[in-house]
Backbone as CSV, one residue per row, in Angstrom:
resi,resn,N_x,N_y,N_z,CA_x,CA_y,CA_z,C_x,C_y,C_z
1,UNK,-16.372,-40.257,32.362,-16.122,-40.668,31.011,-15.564,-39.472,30.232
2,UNK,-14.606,-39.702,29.679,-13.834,-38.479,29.004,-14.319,-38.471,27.499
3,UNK,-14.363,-37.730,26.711,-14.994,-37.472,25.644,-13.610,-38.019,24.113
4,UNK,-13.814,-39.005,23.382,-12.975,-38.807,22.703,-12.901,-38.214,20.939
5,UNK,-12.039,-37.928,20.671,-12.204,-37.039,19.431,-12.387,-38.359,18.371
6,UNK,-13.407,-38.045,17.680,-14.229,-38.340,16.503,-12.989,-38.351,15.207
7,UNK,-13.144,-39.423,14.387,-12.154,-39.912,13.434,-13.037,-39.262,12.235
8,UNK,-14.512,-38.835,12.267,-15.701,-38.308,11.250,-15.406,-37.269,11.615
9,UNK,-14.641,-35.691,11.928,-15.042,-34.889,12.117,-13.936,-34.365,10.829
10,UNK,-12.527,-35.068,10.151,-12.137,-34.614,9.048,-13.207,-34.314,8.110
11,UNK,-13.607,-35.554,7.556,-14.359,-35.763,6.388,-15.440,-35.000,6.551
12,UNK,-15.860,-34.553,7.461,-16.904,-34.208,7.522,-16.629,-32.117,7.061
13,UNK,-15.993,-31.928,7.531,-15.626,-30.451,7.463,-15.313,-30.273,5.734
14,UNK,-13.956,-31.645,5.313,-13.702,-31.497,3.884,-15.347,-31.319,2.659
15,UNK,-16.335,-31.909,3.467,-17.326,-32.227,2.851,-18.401,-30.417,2.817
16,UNK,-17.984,-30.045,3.714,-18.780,-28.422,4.043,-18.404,-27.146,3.175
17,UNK,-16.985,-28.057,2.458,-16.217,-26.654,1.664,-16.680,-26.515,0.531
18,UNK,-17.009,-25.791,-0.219,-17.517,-25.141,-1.400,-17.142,-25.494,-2.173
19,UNK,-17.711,-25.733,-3.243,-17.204,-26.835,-4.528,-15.900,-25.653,-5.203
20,UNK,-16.586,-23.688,-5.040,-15.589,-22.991,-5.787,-13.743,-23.399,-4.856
21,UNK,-14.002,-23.267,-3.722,-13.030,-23.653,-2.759,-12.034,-24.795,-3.078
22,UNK,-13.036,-26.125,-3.442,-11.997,-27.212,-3.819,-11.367,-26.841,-4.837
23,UNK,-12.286,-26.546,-6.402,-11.578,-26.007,-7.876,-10.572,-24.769,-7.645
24,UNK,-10.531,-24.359,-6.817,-9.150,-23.390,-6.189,-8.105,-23.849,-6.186
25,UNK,-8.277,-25.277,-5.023,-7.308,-25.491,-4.595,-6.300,-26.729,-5.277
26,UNK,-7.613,-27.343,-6.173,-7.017,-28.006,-7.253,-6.248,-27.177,-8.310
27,UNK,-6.384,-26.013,-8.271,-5.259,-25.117,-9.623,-4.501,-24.765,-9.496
28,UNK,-4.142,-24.195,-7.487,-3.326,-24.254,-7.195,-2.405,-25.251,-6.931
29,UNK,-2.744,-26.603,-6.752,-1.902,-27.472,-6.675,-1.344,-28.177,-8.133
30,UNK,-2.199,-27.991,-9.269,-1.659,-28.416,-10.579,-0.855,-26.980,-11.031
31,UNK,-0.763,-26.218,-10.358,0.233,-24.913,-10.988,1.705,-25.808,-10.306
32,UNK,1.487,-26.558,-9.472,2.657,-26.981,-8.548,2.978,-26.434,-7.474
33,UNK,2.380,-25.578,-6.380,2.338,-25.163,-5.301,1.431,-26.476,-4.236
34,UNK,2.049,-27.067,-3.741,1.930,-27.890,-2.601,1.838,-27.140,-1.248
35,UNK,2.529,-26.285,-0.704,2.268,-26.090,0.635,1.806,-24.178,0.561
36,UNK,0.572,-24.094,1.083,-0.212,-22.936,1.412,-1.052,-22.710,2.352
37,UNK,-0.891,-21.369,2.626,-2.166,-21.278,3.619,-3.418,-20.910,3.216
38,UNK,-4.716,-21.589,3.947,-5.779,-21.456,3.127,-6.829,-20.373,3.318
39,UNK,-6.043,-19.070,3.400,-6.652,-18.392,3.619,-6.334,-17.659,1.800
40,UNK,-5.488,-17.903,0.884,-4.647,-18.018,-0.134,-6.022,-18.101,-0.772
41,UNK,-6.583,-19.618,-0.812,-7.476,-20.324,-1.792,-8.631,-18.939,-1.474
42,UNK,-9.239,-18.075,-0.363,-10.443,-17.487,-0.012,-9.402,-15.449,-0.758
43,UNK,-8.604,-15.632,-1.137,-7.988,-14.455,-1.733,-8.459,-14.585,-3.090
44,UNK,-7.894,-15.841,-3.349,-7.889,-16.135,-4.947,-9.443,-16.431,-5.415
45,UNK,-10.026,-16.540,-4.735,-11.859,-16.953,-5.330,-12.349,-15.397,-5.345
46,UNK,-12.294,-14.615,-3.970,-12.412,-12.849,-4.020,-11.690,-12.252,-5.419
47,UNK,-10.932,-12.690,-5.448,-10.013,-11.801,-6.716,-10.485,-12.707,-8.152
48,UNK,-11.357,-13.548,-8.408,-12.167,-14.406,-9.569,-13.211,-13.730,-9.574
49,UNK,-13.598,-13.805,-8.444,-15.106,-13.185,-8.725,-15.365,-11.726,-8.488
50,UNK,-14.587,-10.976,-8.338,-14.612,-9.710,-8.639,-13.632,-9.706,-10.085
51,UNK,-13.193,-10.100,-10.566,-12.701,-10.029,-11.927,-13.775,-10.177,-12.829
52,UNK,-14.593,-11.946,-12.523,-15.655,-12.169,-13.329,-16.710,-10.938,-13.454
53,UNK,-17.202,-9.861,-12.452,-18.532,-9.441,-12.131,-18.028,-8.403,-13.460
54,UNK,-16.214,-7.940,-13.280,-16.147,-6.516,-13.790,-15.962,-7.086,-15.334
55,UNK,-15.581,-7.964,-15.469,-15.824,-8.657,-17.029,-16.851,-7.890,-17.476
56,UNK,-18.469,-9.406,-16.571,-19.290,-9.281,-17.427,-19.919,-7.706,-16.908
57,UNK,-19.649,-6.995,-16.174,-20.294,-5.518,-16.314,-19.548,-4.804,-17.866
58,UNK,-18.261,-4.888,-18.151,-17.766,-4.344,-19.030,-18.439,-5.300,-20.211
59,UNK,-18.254,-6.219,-20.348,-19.054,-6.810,-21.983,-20.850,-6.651,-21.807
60,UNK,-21.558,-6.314,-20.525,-22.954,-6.077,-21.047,-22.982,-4.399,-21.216
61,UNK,-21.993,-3.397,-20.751,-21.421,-1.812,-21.529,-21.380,-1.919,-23.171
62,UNK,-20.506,-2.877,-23.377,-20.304,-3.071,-24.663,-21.507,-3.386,-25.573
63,UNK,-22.394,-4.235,-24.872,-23.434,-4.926,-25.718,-24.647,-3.788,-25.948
64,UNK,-24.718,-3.451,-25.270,-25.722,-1.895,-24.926,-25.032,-0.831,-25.580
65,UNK,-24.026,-0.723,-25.658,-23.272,0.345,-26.570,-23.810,0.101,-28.294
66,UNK,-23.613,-1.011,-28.402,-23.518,-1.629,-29.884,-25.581,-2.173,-30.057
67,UNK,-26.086,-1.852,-29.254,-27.130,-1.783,-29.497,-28.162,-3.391,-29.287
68,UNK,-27.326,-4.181,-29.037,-27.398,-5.653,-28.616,-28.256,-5.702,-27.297
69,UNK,-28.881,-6.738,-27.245,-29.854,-6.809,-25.923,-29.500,-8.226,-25.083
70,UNK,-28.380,-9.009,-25.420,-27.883,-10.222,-25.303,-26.321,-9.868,-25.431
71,UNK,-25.414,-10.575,-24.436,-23.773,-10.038,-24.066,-23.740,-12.002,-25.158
72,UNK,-22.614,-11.232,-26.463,-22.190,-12.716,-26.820,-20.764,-12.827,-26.786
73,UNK,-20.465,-13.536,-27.218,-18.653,-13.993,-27.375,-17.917,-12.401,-27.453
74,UNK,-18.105,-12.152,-28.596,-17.341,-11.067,-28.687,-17.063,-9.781,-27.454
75,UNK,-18.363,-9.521,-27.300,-18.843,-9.009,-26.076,-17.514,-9.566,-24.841
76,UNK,-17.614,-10.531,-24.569,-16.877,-11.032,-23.570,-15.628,-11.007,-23.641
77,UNK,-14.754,-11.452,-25.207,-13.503,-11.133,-25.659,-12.787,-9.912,-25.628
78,UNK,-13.893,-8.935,-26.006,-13.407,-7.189,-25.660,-13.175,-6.980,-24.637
79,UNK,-14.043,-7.333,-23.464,-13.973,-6.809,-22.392,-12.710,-7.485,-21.702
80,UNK,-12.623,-8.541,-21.617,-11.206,-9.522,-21.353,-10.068,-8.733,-21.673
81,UNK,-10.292,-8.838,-22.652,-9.109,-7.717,-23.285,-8.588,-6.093,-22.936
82,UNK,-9.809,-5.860,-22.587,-9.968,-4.150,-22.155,-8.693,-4.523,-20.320
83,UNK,-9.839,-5.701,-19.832,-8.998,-5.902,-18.827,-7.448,-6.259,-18.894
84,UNK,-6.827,-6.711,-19.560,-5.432,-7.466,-19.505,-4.812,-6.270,-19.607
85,UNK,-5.164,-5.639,-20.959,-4.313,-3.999,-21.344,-4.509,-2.809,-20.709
86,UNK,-5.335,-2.744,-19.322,-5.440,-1.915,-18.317,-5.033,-2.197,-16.693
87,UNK,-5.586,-3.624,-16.537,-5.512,-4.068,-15.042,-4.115,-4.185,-14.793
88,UNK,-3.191,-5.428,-15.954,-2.080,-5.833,-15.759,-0.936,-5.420,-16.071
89,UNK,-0.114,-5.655,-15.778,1.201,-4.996,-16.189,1.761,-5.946,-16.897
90,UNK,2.854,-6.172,-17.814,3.701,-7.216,-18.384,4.826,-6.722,-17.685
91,UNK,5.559,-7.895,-16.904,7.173,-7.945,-16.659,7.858,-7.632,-17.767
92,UNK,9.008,-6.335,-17.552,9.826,-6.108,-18.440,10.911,-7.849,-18.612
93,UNK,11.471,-7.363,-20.135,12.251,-8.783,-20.254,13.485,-9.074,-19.495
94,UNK,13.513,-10.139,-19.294,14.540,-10.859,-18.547,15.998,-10.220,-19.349
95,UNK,16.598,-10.063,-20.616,17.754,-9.108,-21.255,17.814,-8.014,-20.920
96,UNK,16.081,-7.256,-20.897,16.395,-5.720,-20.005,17.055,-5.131,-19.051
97,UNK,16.257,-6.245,-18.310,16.872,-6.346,-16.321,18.011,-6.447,-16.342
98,UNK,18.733,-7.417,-16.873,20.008,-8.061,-16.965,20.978,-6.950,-17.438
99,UNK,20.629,-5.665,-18.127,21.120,-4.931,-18.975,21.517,-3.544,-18.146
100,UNK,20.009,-3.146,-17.637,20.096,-2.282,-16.776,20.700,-2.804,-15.582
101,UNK,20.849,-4.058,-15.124,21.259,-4.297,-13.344,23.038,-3.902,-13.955
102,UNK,23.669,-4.150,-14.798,25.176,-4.439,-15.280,25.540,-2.808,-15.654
103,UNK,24.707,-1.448,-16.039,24.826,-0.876,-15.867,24.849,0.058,-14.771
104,UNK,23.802,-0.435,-13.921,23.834,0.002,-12.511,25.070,-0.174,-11.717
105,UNK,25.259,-1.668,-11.454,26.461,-2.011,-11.030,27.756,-1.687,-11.224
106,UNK,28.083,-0.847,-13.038,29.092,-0.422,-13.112,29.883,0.245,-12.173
107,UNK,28.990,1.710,-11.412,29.188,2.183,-10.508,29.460,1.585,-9.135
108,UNK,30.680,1.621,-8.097,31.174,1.427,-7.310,30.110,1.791,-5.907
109,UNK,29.597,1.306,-5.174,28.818,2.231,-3.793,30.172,2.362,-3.315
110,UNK,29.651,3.614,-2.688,30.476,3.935,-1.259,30.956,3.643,-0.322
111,UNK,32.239,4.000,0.157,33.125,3.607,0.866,32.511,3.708,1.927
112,UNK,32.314,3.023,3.274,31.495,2.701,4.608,32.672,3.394,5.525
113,UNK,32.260,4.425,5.829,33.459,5.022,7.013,33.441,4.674,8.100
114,UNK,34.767,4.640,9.153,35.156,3.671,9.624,34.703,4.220,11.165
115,UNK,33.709,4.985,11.309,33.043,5.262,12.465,31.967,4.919,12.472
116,UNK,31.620,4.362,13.893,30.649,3.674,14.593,29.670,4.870,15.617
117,UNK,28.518,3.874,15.626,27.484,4.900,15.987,26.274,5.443,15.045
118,UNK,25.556,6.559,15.947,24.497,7.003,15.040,25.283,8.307,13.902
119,UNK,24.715,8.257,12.802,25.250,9.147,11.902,24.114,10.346,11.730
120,UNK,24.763,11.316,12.369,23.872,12.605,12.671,24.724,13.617,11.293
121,UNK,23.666,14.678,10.860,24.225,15.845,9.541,24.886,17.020,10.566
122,UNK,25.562,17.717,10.303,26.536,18.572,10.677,24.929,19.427,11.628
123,UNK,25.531,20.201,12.523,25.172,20.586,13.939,24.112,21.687,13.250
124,UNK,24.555,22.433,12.387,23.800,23.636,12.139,22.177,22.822,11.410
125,UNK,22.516,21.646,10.939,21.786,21.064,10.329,20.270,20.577,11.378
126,UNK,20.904,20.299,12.626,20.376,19.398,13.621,19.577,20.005,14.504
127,UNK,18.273,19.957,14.789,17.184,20.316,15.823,17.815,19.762,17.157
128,UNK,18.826,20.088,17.806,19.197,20.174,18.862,19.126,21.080,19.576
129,UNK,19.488,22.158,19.368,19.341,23.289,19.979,18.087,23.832,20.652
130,UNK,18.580,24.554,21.886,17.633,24.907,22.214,16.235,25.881,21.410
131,UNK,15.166,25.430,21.667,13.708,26.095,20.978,13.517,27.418,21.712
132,UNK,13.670,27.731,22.858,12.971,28.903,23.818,13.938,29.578,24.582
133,UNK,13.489,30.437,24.739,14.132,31.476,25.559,13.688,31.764,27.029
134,UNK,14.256,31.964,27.938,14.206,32.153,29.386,13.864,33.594,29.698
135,UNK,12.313,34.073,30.170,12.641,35.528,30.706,13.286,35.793,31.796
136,UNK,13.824,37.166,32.045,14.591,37.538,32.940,13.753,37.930,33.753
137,UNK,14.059,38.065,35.346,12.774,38.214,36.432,13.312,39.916,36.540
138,UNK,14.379,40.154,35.490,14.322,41.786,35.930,13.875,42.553,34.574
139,UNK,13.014,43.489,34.864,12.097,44.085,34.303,13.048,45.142,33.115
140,UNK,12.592,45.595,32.161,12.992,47.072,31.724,12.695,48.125,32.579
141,UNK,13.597,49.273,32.615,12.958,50.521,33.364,12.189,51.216,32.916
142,UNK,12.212,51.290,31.655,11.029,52.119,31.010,9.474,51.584,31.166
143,UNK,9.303,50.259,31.039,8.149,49.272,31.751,7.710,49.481,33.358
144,UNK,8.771,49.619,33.978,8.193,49.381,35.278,7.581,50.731,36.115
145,UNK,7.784,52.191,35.444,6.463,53.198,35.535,5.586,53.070,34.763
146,UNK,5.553,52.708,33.626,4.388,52.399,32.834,2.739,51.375,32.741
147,UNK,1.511,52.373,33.116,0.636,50.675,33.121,0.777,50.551,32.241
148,UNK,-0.198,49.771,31.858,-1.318,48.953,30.742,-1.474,49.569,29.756
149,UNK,-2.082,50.806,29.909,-3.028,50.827,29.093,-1.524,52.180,28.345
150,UNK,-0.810,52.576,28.980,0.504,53.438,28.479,1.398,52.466,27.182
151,UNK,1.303,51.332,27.944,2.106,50.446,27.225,1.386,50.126,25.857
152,UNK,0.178,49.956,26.154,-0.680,49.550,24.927,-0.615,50.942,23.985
153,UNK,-0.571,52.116,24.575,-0.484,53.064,22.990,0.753,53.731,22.403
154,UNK,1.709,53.107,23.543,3.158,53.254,22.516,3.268,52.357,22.042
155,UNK,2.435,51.028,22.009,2.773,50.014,21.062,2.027,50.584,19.773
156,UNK,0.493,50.771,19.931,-0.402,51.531,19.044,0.648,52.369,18.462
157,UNK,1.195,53.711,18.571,1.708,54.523,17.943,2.915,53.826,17.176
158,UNK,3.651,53.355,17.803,4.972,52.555,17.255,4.401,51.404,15.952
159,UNK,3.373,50.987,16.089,2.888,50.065,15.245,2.257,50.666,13.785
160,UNK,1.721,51.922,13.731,0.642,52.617,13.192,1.710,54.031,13.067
């Protein structure tokens, strides 16, 4: 007997999701976004409720500042506010953009030269060259009567 898939196992899952989860996904769909992934709706509830916590931490600052033992309206309005004029940015205006892109554009880009390939900076420029040097297997003559410890105090003297 082969097992067949259950027609109750939709409803049943839709029924397990979190009431904050559905009111998500209902705002996103009355904003007019129809197709998302729902990992979207579990971004947007993280980013509510860490907004909400830093709210009300900033309006019960406020309420304790001002000597209040109860966070009221106002309390909550400041802090809202503290947030918009710090967290967010406002889009510059749509005439700005439009203003600066037409000045930008005045200027011509550059002519695309008509060679192909990788575009390397002039040679002196370029870590190509060899890094190291090769010793020679033939000695100095002045080295090869000299030990160790000779060599070490004409370096001493020469150094000092």
């Amino acid at each position: 007997m082969t097992a067949q898939p259950s027609n109750n196992v939709q409803p049943l899952q839709r029924d397990q999701v979190p009431r904050d989860s559905k009111v998500m996904e209902l705002i996103i769909r009355s904003a007019g976004v129809s197709d998302f992934e729902p990992k979207v709706v579990q971004q947007l509830l993280e980013f509510t409720h860490r907004y909400t916590i830093d709210v009300i931490q900033d309006a019960a600052a406020y309420a304790e500042h001002t000597g209040k033992n109860d966070i009221d309206d106002d309390d909550i309005k400041l802090a809202i506010q503290g947030r918009i004029n710090h967290s967010f940015i406002h889009p510059p205006q749509q005439e700005f953009l439009t203003q600066l892109a037409k000045e930008q554009n005045k200027e011509p880009l550059p002519q695309v030269p008509l060679r192909y390939g990788l575009r390397l900076p002039p040679e002196r420029h370029c870590l190509t060259a060899l890094n190291f040097k090769i010793i020679s297997e033939v000695k100095h003559p002045l080295f090869v009567k000299l030990s160790i410890t000779n060599i070490l105090i004409l370096l001493y003297l020469y150094l000092y």
